[in-house]
C-alpha positions as a Python dict, from the first residue, in 0.01 Angstrom:
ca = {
    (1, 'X'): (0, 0, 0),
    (2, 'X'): (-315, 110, 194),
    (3, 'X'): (-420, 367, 429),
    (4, 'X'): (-729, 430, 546),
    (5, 'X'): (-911, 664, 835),
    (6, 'X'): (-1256, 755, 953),
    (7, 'X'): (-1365, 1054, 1177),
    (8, 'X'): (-1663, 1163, 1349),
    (9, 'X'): (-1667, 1472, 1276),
    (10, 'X'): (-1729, 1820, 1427),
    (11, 'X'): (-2128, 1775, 1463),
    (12, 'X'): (-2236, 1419, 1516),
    (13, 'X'): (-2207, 1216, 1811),
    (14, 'X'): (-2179, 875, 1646),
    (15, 'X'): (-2006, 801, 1348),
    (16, 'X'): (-2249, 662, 1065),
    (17, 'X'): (-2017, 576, 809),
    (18, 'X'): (-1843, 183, 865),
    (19, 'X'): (-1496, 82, 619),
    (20, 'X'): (-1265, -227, 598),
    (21, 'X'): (-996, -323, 386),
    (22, 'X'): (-874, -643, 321),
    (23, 'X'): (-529, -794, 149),
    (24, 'X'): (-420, -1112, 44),
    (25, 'X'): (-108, -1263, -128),
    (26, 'X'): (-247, -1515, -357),
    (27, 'X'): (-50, -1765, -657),
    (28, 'X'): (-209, -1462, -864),
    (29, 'X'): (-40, -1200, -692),
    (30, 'X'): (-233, -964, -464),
    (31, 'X'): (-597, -949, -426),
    (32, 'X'): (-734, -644, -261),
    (33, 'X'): (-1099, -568, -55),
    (34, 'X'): (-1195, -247, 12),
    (35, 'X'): (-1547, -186, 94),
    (36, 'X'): (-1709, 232, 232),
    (37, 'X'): (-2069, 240, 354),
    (38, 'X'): (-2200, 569, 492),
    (39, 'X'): (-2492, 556, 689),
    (40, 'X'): (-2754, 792, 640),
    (41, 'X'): (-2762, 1113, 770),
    (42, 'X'): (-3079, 1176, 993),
    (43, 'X'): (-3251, 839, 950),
    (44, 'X'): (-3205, 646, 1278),
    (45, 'X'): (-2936, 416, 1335),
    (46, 'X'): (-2762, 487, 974),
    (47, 'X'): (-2443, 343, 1205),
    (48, 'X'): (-2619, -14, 1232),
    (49, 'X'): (-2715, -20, 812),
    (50, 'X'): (-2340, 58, 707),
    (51, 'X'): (-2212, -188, 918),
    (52, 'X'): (-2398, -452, 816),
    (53, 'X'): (-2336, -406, 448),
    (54, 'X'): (-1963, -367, 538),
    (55, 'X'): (-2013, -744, 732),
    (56, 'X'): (-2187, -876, 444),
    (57, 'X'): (-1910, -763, 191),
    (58, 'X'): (-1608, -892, 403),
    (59, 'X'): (-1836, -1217, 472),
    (60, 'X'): (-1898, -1221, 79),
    (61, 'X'): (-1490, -1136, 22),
    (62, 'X'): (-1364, -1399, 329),
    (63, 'X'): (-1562, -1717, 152),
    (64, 'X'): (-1541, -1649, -164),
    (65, 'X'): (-1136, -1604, -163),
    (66, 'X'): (-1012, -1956, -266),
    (67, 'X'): (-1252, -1888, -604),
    (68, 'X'): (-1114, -1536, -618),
    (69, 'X'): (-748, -1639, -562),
    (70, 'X'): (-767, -1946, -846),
    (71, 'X'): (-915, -1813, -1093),
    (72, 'X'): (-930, -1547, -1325),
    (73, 'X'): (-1228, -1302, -1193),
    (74, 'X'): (-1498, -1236, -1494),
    (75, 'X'): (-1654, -905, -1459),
    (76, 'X'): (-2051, -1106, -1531),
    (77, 'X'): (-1983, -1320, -1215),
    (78, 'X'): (-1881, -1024, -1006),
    (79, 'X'): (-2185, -868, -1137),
    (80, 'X'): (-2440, -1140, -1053),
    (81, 'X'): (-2230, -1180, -716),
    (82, 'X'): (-2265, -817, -591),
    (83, 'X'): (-2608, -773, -731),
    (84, 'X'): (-2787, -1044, -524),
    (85, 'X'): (-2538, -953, -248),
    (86, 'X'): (-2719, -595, -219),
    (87, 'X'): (-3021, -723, -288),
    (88, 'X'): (-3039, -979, 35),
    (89, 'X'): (-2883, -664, 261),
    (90, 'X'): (-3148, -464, 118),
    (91, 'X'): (-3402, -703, 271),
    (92, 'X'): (-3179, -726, 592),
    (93, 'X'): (-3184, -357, 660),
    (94, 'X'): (-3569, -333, 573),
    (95, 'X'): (-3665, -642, 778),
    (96, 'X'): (-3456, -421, 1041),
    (97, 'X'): (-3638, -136, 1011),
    (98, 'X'): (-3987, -286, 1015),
    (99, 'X'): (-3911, -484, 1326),
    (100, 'X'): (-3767, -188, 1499),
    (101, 'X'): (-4028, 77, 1337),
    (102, 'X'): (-3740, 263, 1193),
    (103, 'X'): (-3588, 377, 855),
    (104, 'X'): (-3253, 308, 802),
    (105, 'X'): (-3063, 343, 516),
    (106, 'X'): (-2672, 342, 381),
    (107, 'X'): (-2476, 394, 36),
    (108, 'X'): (-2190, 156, -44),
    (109, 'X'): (-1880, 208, -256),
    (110, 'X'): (-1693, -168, -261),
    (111, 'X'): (-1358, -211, -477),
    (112, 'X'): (-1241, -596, -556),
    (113, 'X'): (-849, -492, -665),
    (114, 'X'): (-596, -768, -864),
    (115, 'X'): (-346, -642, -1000),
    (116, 'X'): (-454, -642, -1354),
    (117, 'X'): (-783, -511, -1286),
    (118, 'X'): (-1023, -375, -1059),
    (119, 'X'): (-1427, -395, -990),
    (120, 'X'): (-1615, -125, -804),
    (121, 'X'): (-1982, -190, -699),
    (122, 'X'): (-2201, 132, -613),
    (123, 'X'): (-2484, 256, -458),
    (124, 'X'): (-2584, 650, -367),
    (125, 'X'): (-2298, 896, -328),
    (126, 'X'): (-1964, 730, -193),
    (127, 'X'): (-1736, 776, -446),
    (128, 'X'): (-1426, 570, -572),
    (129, 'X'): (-1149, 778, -794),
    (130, 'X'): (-858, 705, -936),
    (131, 'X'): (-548, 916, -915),
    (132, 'X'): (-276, 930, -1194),
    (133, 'X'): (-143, 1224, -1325),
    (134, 'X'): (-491, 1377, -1298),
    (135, 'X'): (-792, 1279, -1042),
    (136, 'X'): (-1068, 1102, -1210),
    (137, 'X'): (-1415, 1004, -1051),
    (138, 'X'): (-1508, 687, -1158),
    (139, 'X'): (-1827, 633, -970),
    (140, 'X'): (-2144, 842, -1044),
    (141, 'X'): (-2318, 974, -764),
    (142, 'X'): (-2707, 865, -727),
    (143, 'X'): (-2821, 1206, -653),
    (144, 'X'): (-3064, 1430, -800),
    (145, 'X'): (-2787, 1729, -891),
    (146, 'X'): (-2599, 1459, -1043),
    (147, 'X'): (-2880, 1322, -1239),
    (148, 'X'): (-2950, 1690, -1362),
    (149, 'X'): (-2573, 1781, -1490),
    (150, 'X'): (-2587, 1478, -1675),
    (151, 'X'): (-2920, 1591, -1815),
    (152, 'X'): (-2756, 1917, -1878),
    (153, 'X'): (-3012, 2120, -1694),
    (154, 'X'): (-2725, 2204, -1406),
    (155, 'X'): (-2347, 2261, -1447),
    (156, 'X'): (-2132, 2139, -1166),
    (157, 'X'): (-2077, 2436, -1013),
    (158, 'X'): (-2471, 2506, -982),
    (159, 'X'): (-2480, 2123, -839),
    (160, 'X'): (-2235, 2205, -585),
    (161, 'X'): (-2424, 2496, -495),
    (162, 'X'): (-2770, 2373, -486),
    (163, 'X'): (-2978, 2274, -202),
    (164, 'X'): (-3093, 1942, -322),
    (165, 'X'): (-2709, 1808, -340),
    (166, 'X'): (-2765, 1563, -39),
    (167, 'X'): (-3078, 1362, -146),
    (168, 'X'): (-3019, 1046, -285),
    (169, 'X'): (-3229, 878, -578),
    (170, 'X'): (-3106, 543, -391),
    (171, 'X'): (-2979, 361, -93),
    (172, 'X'): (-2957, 39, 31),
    (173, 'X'): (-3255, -19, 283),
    (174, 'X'): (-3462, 253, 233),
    (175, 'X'): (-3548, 287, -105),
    (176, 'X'): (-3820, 91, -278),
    (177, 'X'): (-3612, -68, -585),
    (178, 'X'): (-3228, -73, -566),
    (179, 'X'): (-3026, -78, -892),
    (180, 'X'): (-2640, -103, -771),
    (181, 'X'): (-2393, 41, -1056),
    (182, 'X'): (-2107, -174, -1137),
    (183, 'X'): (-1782, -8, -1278),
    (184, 'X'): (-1492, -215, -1398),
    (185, 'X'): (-1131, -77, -1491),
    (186, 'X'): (-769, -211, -1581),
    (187, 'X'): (-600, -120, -1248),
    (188, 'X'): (-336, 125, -1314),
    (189, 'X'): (66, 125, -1225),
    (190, 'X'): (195, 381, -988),
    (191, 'X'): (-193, 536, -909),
    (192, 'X'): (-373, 600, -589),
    (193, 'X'): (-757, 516, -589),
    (194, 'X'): (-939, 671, -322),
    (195, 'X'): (-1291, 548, -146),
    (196, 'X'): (-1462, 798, 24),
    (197, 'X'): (-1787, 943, 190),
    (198, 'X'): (-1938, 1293, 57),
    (199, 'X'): (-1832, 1395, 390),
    (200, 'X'): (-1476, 1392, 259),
    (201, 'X'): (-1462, 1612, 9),
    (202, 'X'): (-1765, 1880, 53),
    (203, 'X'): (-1546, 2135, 184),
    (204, 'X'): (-1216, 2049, 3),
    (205, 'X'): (-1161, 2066, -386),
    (206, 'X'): (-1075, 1800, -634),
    (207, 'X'): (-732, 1993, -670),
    (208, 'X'): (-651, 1976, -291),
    (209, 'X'): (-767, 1595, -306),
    (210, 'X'): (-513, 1564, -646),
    (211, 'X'): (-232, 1750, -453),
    (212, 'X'): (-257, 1608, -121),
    (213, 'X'): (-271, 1200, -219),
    (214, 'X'): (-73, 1231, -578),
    (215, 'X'): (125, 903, -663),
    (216, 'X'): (474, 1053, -680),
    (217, 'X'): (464, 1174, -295),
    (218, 'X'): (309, 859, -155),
    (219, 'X'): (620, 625, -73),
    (220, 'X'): (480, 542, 257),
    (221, 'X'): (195, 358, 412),
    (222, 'X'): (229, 603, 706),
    (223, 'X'): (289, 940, 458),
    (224, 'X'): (-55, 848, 341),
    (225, 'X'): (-223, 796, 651),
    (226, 'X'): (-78, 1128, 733),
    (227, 'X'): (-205, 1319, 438),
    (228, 'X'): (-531, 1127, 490),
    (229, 'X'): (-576, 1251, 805),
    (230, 'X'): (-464, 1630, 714),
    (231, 'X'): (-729, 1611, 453),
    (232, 'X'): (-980, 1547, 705),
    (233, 'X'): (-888, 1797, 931),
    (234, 'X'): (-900, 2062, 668),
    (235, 'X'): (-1277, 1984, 593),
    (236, 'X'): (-1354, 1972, 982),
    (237, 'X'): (-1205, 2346, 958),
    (238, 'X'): (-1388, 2429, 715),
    (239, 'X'): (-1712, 2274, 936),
    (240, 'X'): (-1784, 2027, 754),
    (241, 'X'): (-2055, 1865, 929),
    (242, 'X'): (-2097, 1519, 834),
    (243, 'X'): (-1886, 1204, 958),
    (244, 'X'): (-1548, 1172, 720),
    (245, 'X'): (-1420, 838, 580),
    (246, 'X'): (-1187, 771, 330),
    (247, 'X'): (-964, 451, 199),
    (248, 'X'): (-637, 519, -1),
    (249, 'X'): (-484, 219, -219),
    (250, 'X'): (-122, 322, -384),
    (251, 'X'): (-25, 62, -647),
    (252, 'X'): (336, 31, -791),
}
């Protein structure tokens, strides 16, 4: 079951952040695509980077399904896959930007779902968690707060608080070396695992996030499109300035 909404926001006039979401029956049993880009906030045309990652994904996704669908997915060939799969948008977006004398740039959070198992591929500060009877972040954001609470020279309260919290160590298309960060998980029974942009949960807390998209109320494709959609008017009341985007997957 999948729900999955993007807004604008209070402040910007175009929406930077691009999603899709993708699900097939297979011999296997279902195979879900989810992919998040957010394009960056105040380099030009952030809108035009996300979406082409988000193309190339899909594009990546639509070809490589009969592989995907007969055989059992090995987490080096998703690896090698996704790696050279940033890499060549990385070029894209740069050869982009030079043309166009521009800087663009955009983070990515993808999710490859079976029903045994998932793969997350991840880049800046989209995040991907997984919802059980507690909220977990499995993604690490590429940031310099987060950087320094691992270090242990920040707690995450200071983080949240600190004026540095928005700059990125990475992105795809305007940074000089890219390192995506691959994550790979046994996909859990009766869980909800959320995609989203930073936008979506700056002004909202992890508790709110737990409460409002916990497996035992969502039933209903539409229930969680609703709660979705009442998270993300809770952080535009709370001004929340950036575009919000998030994708909600409810296994069973």
């Amino acid at each position: 079951m999948v729900a999955a909404s993007t807004d604008v926001g209070i402040k910007k006039s175009v929406n930077e952040d691009s999603l899709a979401v993708k699900v097939y029956n297979t011999p296997r049993g279902k195979l879900l695509f989810a992919v998040l880009c957010d394009g960056m906030g105040g380099l030009a045309k952030g809108e035009v980077a996300s979406a082409t990652v988000v193309t190339a994904f899909v594009d990546w996704f639509t070809s490589n399904l009969p592989i995907l669908s007969a055989n059992t997915i090995e987490d080096s060939f998703i690896r090698r896959e996704w790696e050279r799969l940033v890499i060549t948008v990385d070029e894209k977006i740069k050869r982009y930007g030079i043309e166009h004398n521009i800087t663009l740039g955009t983070t990515l959070t993808s999710m490859l779902m079976t029903e045994e198992r998932y793969y997350i591929c991840n880049v800046g500060d989209t995040r991907a968690y997984e919802i059980t009877d507690k909220l977990k972040q499995i993604t690490e954001d590429h940031t310099i707060v987060a950087r320094e609470v691992k270090l242990g020279k920040l707690t995450p309260d200071e983080a949240n608080n600190d004026a540095r919290k928005n700059i990125l160590l990475q992105c795809i298309g305007a940074s000089e070396n890219i390192y995506p960060e691959m994550f790979f998980g046994e996909t859990k029974r009766n869980a909800v695992y959320i995609l989203c942009s930073d936008g979506f949960r700056h002004e909202i807390t992890p508790k709110e996030i737990f409460n409002g998209l916990e497996p035992d109320v969502m039933r209903e494709a539409e229930q969680m499109k609703r709660n979705i959609e009442y998270l993300i008017n809770v952080n535009k009341q709370r001004l929340e300035q950036d575009n919000i985007s998030v994708i909600a997957i409810r296994t069973f």
